[in-house]
C-alpha positions as CSV (number, residue, x, y, z in Angstrom):
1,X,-22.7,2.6,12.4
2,X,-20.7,4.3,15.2
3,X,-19.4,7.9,13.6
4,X,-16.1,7.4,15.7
5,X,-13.1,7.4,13.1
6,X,-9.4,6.4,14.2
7,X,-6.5,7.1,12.3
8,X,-3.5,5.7,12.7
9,X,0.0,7.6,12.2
10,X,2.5,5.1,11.5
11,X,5.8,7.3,11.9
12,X,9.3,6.1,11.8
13,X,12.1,9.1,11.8
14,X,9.0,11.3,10.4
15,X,10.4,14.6,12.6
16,X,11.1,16.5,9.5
17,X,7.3,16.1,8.0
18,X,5.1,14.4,10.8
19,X,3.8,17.9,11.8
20,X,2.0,18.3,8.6
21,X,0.8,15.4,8.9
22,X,-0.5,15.4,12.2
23,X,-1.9,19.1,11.2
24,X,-4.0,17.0,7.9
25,X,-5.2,15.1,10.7
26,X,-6.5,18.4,12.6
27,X,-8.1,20.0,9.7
28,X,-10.6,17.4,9.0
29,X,-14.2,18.7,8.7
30,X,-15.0,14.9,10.0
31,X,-16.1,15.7,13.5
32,X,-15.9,12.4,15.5
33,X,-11.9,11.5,15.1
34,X,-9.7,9.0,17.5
35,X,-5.9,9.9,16.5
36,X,-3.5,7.0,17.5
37,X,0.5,7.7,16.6
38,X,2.6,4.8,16.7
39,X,6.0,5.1,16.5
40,X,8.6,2.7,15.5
41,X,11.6,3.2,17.9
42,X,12.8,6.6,15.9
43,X,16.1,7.5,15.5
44,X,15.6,10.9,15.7
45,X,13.1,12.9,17.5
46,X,9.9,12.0,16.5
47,X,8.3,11.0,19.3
48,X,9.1,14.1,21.0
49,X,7.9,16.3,18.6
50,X,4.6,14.3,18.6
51,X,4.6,14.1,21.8
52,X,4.5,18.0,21.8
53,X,2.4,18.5,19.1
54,X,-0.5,16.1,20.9
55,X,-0.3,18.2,24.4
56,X,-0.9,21.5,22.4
57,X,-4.0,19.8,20.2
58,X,-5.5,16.7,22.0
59,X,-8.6,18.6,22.5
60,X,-9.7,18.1,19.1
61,X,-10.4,15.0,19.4
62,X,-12.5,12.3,21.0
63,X,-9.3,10.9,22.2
64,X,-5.9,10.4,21.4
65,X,-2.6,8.4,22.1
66,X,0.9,7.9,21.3
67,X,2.4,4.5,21.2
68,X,6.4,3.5,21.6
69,X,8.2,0.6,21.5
70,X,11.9,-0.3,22.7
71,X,13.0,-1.5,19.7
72,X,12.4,-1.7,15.6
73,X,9.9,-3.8,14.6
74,X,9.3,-3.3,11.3
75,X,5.9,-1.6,9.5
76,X,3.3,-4.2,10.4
77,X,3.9,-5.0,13.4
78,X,3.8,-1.1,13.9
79,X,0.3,-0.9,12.4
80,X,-0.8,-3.9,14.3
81,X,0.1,-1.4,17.3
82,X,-2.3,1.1,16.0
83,X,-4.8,-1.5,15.1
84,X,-4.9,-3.6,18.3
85,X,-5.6,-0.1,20.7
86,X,-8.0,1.3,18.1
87,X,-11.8,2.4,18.8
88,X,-13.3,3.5,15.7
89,X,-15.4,1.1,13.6
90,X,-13.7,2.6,11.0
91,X,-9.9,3.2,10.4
92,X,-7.0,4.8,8.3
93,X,-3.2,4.3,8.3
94,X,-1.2,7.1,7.6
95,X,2.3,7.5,7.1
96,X,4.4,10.1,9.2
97,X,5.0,11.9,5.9
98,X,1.5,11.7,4.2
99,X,-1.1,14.2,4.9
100,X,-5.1,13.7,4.2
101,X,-6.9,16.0,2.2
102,X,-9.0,18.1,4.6
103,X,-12.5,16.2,3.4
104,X,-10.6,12.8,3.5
105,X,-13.0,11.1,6.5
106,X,-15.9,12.8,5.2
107,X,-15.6,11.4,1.5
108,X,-15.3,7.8,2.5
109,X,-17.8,7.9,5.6
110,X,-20.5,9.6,2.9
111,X,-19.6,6.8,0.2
112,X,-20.1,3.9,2.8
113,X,-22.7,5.3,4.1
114,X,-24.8,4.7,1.0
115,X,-22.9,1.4,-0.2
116,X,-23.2,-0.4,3.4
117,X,-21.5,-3.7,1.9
118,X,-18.3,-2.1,1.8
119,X,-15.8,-3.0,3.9
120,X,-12.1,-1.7,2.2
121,X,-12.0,1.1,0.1
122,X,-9.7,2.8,-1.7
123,X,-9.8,6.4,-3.4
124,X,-7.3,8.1,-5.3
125,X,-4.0,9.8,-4.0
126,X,-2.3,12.4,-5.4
127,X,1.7,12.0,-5.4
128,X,4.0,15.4,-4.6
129,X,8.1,15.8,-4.8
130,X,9.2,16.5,-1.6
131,X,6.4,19.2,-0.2
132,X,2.8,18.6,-0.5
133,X,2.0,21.5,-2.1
134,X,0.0,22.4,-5.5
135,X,3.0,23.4,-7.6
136,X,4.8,20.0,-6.9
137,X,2.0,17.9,-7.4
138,X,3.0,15.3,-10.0
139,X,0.5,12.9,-10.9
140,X,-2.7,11.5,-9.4
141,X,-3.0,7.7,-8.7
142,X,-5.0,6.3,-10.9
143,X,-5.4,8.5,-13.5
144,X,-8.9,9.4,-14.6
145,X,-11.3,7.7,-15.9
146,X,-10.4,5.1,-14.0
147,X,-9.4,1.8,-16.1
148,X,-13.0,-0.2,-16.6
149,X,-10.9,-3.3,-16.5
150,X,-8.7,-2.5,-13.9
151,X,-8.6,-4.2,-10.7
152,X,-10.9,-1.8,-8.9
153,X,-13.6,-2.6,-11.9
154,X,-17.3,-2.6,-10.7
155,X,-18.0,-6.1,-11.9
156,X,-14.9,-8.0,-10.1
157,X,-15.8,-10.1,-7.3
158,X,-13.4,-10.4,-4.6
159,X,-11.8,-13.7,-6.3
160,X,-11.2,-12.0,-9.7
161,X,-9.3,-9.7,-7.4
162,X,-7.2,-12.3,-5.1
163,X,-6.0,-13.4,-8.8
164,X,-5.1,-10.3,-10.5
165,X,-2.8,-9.7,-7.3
166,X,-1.6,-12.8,-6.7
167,X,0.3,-11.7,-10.2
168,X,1.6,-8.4,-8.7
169,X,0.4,-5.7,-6.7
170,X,-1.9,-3.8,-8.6
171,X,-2.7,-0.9,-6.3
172,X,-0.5,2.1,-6.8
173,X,-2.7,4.2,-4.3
174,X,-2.2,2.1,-1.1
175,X,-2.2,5.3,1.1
176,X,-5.8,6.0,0.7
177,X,-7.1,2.5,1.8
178,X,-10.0,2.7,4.2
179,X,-10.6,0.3,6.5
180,X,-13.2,-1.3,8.4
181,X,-11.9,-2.3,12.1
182,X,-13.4,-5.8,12.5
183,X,-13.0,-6.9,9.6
184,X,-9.1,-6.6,9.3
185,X,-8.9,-8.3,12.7
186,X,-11.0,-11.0,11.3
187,X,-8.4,-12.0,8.9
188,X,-5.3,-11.4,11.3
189,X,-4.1,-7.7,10.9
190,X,-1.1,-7.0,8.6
191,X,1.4,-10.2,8.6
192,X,4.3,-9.3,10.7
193,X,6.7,-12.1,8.9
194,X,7.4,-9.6,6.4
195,X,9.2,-6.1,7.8
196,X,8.8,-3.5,4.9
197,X,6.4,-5.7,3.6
198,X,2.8,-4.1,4.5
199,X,0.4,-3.9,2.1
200,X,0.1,-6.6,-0.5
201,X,-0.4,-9.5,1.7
202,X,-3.2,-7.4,3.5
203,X,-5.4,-7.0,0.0
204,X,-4.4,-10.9,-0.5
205,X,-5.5,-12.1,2.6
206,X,-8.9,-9.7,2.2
207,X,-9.9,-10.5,-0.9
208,X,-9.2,-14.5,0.0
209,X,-11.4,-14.3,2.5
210,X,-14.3,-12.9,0.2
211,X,-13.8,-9.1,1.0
212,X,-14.3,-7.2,-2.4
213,X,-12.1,-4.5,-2.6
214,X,-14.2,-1.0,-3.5
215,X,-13.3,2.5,-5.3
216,X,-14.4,6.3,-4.9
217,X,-13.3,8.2,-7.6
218,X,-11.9,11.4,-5.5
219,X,-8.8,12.8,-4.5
220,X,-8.4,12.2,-0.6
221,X,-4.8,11.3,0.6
222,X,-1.3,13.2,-0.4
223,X,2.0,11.1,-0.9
224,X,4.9,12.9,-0.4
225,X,8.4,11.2,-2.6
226,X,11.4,12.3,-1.1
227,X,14.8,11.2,-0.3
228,X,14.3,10.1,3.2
229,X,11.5,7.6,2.3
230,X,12.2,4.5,3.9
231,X,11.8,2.7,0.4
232,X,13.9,5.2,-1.5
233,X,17.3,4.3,-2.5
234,X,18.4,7.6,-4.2
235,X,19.6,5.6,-7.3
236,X,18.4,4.6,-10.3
237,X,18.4,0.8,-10.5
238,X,17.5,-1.5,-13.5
239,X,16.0,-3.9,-10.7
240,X,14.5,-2.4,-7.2
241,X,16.8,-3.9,-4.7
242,X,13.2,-4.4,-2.4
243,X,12.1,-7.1,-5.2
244,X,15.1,-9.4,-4.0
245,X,13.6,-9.3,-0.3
246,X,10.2,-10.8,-1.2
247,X,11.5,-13.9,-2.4
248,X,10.3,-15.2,1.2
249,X,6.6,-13.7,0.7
250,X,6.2,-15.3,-2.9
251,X,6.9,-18.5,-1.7
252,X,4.3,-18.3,1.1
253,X,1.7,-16.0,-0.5
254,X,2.0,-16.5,-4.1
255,X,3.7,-19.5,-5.9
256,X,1.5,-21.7,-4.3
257,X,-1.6,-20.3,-5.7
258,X,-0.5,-19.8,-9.4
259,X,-0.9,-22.0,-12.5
260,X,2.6,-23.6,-13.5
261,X,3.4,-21.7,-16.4
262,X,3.0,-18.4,-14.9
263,X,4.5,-19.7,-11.2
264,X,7.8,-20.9,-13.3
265,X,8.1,-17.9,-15.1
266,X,8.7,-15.5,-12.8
267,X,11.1,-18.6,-11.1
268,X,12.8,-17.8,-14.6
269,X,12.4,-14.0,-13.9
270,X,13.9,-14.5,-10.1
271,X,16.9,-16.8,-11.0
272,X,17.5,-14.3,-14.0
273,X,17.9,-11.4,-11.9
274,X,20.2,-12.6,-9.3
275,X,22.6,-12.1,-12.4
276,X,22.1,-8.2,-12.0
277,X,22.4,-8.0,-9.0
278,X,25.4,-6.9,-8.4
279,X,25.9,-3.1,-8.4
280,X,27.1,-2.2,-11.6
281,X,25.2,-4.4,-13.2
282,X,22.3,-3.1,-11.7
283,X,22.1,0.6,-12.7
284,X,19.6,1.4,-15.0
285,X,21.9,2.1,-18.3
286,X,20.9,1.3,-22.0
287,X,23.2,-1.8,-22.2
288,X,22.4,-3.4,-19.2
289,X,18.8,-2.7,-20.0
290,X,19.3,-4.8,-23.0
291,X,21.4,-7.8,-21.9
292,X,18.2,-7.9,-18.8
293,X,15.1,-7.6,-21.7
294,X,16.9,-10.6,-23.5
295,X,17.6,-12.9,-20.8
296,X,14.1,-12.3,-19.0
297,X,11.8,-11.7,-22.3
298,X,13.3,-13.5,-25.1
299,X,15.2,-16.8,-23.8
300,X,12.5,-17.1,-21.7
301,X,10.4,-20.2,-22.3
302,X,7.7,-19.9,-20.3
303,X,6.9,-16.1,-21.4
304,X,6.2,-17.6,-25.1
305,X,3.3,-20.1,-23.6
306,X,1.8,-17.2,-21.7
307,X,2.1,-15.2,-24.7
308,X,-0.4,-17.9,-26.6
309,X,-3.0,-18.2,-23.6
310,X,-3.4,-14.7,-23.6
311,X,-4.5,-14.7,-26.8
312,X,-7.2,-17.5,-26.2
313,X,-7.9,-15.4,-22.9
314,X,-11.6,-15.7,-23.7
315,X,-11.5,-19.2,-23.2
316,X,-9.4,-19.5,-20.1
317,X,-11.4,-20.2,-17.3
318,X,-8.9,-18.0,-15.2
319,X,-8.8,-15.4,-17.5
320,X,-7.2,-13.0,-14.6
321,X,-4.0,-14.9,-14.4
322,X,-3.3,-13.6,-18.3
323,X,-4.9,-10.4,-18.5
């Protein structure tokens, strides 16, 4: 196993925390680095300030680059950048806002290094309000222990996975997903159909295709929540406006694959919420928290006959689909 490591800083108008990011990046005790930016046509000055900051510290690593293109693209097709160009048998992504902890590389290179069937693996992130630093830490993701029938459980197999998240994406610590090179250009890269769209049809399409998804119990990547997040809003809503965008990626990734019951009732669920959609209706208050919980939970049909499988779960012989 080559000791060469790349990762990948996807940035998109990052200027105001890509330097600490790019600094995580420098402070690794993980010797054998490649550091690859790739930048989404910015808006702001980004690219310049990368640009800077690689002339002043390329010397750290094995090598480095910075990628641009002439126009938006959207965040897989920007990773696919990264991906495509990259050297290292093994990789990370890394927002331009994130930062790794300084043992990040070392942590999962020592953990796959004595479990050599590994080929994505995941680790726990801890989440900060607005700087990374210890007084705004908020939570950790997941919380500790780690739930023994959670996704990331050492008995799954790869299958019992592709189920749990063809039901939703279960992973809440996407940031610290480590990656080995060939094996996410075996199955295509990240799905470029799908702008804003990154991560859950990647750990679909891995675990379809047999690739178990593994878990190290350690703190190694920092998220950073903050106003300028490309997925924050700044208001409170009853329903994330980004759940009315994947309409397209259910009906390609997910429907399909789903017993009827459960495939109809989040049909139920969609058609339901195109009732609160509208702005005012939207905003997370108490009474349009209620009219929501009645329309989607208690005149909802299907949710009763999942209700009763549940409770045979031990029976079912896809018991993932109703935990």
């Amino acid at each position: 196993m080559s000791s060469l490591v790349s990762i990948i800083v996807v940035t998109y108008n990052s200027s105001p925390f890509v330097v600490d990011t790019l600094v995580s990046v420098l402070e690794q005790t993980w010797k054998e680095l490649e550091l690859i930016i790739t930048d989404d046509f910015s808006e702001d000055n980004t690219v310049e300030v990368c640009r800077k900051w690689l002339s002043e510290n390329r010397q750290r690593f094995v090598s480095s680059e910075m990628l641009t293109y002439d126009k938006n693209t959207g965040v897989p097709a920007n990773a696919n950048r990264g991906l495509n160009v990259a050297k290292g048998d093994w990789m990370i992504f890394l927002a331009g806002d994130d930062t790794l902890r300084p043992d990040c590389i070392k942590d999962n290179m020592s953990w796959i290094a004595c479990h050599p069937d590994i080929k994505v693996l995941f680790s726990r992130v801890g989440v900060y309000r607005n700087a990374i630093e210890p007084q705004n830490l908020i939570k950790t993701i997941p919380d500790v222990p780690y739930n023994p029938k959670g996704i990331m459980a050492s008995d799954r197999s790869a299958e019992s996975q592709y189920k749990m998240l063809l039901i939703c994406d279960r992973i809440h610590f996407t940031p610290s997903a480590f990656l080995h090179r060939e094996t996410l250009r075996a199955i295509g890269g990240y799905d470029e159909r799908f702008k804003l769209l990154e991560d859950h049809p990647l750990w679909l399409n891995l675990t379809k295709n047999g690739h178990k998804l593994y878990f190290l119990d350690k703190v190694t990547v920092n998220y950073r929540r903050h106003l300028k997040a490309i997925n924050n809003t700044g208001i409170s809503y009853l329903i994330n406006p980004n759940y009315f965008k994947l309409e397209d990626f259910r009906k390609v990734y997910t429907y399909p694959y789903l017993p009827v019951d459960i495939r109809l009732n989040q049909r139920f669920y969609w058609y339901a919420s195109q009732i609160f959609r509208c702005h005012w209706l939207n905003k997370d208050k108490k009474p349009n928290r209620f009219l929501f919980a009645v329309l989607t939970s208690y005149l909802n049909p299907f949710k009763y006959n999942i209700y009763l499988k549940k409770r045979l779960v031990k029976n079912l012989k896809y018991k993932e689909f109703y935990e």
